[in-house]
C-alpha positions as a Markdown table, in Angstrom:
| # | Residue | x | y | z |
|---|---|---|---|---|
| 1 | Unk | 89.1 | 100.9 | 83.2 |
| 2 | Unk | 90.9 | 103.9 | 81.5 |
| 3 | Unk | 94.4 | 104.7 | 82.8 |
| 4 | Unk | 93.5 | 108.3 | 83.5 |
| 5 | Unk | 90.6 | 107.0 | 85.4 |
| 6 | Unk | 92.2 | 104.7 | 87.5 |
| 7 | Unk | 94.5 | 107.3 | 88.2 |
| 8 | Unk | 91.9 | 110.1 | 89.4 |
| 9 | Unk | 89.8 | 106.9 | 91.2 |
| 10 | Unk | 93.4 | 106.4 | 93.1 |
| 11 | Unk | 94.2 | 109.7 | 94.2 |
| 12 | Unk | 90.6 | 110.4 | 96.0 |
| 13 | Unk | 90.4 | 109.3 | 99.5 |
| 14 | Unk | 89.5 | 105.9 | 100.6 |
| 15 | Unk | 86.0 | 106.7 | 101.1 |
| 16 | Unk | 85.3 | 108.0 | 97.8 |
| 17 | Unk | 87.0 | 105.0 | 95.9 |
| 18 | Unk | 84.7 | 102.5 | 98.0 |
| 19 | Unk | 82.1 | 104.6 | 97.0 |
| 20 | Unk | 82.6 | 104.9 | 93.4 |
| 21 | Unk | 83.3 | 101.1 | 93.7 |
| 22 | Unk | 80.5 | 100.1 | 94.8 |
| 23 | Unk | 77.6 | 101.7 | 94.3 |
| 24 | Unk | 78.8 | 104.1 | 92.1 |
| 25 | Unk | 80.0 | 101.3 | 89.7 |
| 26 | Unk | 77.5 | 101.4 | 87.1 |
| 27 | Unk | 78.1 | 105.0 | 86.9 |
| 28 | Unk | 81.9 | 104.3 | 86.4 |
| 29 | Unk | 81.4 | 101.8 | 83.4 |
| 30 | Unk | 79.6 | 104.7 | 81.7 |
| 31 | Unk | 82.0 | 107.0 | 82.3 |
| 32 | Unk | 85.0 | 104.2 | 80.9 |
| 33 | Unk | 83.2 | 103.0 | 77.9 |
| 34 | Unk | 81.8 | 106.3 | 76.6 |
| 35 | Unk | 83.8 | 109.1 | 77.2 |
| 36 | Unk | 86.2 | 109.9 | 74.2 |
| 37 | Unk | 89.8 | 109.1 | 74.4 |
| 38 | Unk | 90.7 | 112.5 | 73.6 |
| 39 | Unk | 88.9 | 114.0 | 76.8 |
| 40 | Unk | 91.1 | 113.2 | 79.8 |
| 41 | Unk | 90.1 | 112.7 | 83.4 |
| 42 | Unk | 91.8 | 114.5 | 85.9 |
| 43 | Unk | 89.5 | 114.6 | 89.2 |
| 44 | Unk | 86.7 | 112.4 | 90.5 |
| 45 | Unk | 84.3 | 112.3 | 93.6 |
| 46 | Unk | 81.6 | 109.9 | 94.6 |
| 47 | Unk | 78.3 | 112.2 | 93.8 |
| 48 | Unk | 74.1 | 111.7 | 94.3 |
| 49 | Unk | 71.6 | 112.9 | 92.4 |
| 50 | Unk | 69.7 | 114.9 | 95.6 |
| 51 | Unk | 71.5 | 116.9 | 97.6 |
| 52 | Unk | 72.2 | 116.0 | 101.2 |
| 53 | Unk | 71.1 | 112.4 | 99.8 |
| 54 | Unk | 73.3 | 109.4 | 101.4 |
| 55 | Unk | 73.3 | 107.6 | 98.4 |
| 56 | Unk | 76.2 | 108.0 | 96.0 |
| 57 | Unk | 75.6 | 106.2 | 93.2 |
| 58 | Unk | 76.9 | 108.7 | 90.9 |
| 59 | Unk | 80.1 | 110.7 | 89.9 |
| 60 | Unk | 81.3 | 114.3 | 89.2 |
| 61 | Unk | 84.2 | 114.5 | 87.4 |
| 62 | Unk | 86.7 | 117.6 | 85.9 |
| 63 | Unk | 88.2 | 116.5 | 82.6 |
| 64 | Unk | 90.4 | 118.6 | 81.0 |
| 65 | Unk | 87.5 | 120.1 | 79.3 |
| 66 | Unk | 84.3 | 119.8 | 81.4 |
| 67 | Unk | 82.3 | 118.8 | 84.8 |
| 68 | Unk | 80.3 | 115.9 | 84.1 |
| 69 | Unk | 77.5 | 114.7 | 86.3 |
| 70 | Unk | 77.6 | 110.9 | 86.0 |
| 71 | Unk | 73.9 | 109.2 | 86.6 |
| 72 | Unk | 73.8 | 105.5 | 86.2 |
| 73 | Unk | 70.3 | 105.9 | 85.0 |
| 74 | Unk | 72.3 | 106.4 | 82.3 |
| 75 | Unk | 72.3 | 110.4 | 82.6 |
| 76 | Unk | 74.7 | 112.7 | 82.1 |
| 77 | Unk | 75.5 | 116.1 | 82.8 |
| 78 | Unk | 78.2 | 118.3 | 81.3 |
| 79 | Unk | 79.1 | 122.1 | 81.3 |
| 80 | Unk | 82.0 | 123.3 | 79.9 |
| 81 | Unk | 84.7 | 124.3 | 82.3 |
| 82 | Unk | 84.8 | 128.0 | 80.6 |
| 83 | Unk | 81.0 | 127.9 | 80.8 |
| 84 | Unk | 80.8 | 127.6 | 84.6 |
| 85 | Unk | 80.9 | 131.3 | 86.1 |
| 86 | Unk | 80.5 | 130.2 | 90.1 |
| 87 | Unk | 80.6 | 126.9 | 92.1 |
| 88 | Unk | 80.8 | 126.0 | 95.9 |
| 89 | Unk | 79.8 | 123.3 | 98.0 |
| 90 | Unk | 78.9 | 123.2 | 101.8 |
| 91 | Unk | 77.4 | 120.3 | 103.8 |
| 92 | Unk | 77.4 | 117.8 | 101.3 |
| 93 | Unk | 76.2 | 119.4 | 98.3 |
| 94 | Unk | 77.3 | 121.5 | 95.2 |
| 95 | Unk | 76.0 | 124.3 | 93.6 |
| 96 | Unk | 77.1 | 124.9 | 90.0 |
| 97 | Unk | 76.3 | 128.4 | 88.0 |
| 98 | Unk | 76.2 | 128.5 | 84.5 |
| 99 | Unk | 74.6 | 130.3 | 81.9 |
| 100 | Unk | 72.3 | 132.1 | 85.0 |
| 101 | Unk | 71.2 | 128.6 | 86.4 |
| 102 | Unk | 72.3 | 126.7 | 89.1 |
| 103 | Unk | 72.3 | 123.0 | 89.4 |
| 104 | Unk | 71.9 | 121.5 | 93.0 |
| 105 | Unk | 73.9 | 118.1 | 93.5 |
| 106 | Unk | 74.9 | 116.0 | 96.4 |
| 107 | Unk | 78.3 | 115.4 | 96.4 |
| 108 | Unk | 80.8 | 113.4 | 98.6 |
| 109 | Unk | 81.1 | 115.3 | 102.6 |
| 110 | Unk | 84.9 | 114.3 | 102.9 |
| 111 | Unk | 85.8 | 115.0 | 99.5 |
| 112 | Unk | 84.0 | 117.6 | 98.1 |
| 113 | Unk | 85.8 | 120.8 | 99.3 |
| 114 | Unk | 89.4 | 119.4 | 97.6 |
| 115 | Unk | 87.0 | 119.0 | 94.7 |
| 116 | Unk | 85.5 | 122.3 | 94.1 |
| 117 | Unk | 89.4 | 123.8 | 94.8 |
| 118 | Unk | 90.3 | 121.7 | 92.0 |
| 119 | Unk | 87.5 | 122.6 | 89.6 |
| 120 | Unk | 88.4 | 126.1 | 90.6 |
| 121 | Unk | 92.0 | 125.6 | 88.9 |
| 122 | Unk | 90.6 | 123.7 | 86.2 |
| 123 | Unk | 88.3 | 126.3 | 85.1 |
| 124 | Unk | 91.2 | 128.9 | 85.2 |
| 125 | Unk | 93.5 | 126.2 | 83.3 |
| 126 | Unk | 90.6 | 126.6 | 80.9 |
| 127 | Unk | 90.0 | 130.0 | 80.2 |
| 128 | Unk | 93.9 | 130.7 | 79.7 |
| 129 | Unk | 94.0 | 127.9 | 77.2 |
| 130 | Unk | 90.5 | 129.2 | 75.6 |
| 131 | Unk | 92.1 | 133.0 | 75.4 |
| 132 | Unk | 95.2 | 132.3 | 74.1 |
């Protein structure tokens, strides 16, 4: 695995790194082997595809340029950080606004709050570095 994902896997709580373990795995390995080196991870949280769905076989994750949805279908999601004009989540799920559309995702209970506060300053980080 990548050492900036190891790193993001290791600073998530114990839930979320079982989680993205195990059945979030095969999501994971298409994160590792696919995304470029250039884009670095900086956050990560055990995700589903419905919201307020137990399963989390998936993964959001901030790089330093965008939120991807990881699917192990294989799917994947990705909006631009300086694309994303609202986000929030609230008993387990996320809602994302960009462009005038929302995406609904499940995302992880324990972890998800210190996640969107962390998207938050990453899409700040992003439209400094965008307007300079």
């Amino acid at each position: 695995m990548r050492p900036d994902i190891i790193v993001a896997m290791e600073a998530a709580s114990a839930d979320v790194q079982a989680k993205l373990g195990g059945t979030g795995l095969s999501a994971m390995k298409i994160l590792d082997e696919h995304l470029p080196e250039t884009e670095r991870v900086q956050h990560i949280v055990s995700a589903g595809v419905e919201p307020l769905n137990t399963v989390e076989n998936c993964a959001l994750v901030i790089t330093d340029a965008r939120l991807l949805f990881v699917n192990p279908l294989p799917q994947v999601l990705a909006w631009n950080l300086t694309q994303i004009a609202n986000v929030h989540a609230s008993l387990g799920f996320m809602v994302t606004t960009h462009g005038g559309d929302q995406t609904h995702l499940g995302i992880n209970r324990s972890g998800g709050n210190a996640f969107v506060e962390r998207l938050h300053v990453a899409m700040a980080i992003a439209v400094l570095r965008a307007t300079a």
